[in-house]
N, C-alpha and C positions, 0 to 999 in steps of 0.2 A: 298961894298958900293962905290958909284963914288966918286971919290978921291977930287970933288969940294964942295963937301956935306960936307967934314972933317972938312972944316976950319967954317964953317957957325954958327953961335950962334943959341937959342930954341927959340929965339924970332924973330927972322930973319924968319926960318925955322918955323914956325906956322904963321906967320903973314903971309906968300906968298901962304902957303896952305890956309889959311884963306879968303884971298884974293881972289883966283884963286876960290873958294868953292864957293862963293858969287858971283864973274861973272855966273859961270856956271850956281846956282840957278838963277840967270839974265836971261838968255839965254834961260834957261828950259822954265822959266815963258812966257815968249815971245813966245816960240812955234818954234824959227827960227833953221837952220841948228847949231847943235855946233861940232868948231874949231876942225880939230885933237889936237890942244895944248891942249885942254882937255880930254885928254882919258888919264886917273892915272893909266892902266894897271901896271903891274910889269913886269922887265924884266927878260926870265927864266934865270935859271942858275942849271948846270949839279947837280944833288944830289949828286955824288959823291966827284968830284974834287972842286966843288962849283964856280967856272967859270961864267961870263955871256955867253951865247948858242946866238951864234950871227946866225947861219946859222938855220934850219927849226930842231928842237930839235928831238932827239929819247924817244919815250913816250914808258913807261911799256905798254907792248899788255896786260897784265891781268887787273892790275888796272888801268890804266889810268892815273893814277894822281902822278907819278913821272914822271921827264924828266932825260934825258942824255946828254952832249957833244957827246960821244963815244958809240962805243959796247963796248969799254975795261973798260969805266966807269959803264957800265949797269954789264955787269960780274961782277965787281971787289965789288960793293954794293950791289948785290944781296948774296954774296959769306961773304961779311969782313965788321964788323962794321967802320961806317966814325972813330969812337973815343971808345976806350974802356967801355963795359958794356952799348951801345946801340945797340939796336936792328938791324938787318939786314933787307934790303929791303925784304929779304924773308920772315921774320919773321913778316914783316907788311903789307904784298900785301893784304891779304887777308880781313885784316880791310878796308886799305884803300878804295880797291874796292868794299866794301859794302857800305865805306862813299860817293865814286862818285857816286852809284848808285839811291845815295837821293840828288845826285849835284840840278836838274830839279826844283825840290819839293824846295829845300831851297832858290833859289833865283827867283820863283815865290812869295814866303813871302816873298823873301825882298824885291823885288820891287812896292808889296801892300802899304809898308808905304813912306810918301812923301819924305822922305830922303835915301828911297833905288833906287841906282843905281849900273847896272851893269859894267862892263869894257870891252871894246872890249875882253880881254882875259879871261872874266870869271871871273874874280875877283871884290871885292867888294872892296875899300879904305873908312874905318873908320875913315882918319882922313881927309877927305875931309867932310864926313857926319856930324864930327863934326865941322869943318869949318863954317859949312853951318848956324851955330848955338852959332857962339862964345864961344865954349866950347872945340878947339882944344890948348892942353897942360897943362889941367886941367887934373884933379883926372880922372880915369875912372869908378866912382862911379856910375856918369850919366848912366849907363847901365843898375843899377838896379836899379833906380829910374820910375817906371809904366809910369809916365805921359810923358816920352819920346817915350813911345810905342804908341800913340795915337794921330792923327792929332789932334784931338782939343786944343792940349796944341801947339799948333804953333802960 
């Protein structure tokens, strides 16, 4: 976590995502270029050592969908669980690389609905989606409530 995020209250911290969620729907609506200040990517960070990956990350050739700092971190988590009684990167390549290979599929759906956006890295941020809607730092109930699946309830 960045160490300026620590000190920050949930009301601070959802009011700005809140805020920032609401320009962007601004911006969207408009049609005009939007800001790099808004792209909510995530920043990687090594699976193993759990590090932020400042330099161009080393990704699983099989599944795709872990990164590395190192070779010594890619060995050392395909080989030894990060914490006792989880699983090994090995032990999960295999899923995961079935779940990337429905990566395409899953955020073509999300970007069908008017609150799905994608992130420069591939990532989706839910609590900008919920930003978008007054409903970031509430219940996550709203998930399984239908009428959020469906533009007409906008």
């Amino acid at each position: 976590m960045d160490p300026s995020m620590m000190n920050i209250s949930s009301d601070s911290y959802f009011g700005g995502l809140t805020k920032a969620a609401k320009e962007l729907a601004a911006i969207e609506k408009r049609g005009g270029r939007i800001p790099d200040k808004f792209d909510f990517g995530v920043q990687a960070a090594c699976a193993s050592c759990k590090q932020n990956i400042l330099q161009k990350p080393m990704r699983c050739a099989a599944c795709k969908a872990v990164v590395y700092c190192s070779k010594k971190c890619a060995i050392q988590d395909w080989k030894q669980p990060v914490l006792p009684g989880v699983p090994t990167h090995k032990m999960l390549c295999a899923d995961n690389k079935r779940h990337m290979e429905k990566l395409p599929q899953t955020q073509a759906i999300l970007k069908s609905f008017p609150w799905g956006r994608i992130e420069s890295d591939g990532s989706f941020n839910v609590d900008i989606a919920r930003g978008r809607y007054d409903v970031l730092g509430g219940s996550r109930l709203w998930l399984l409530e239908p009428s959020w699946w469906t533009s007409s309830s906008f």
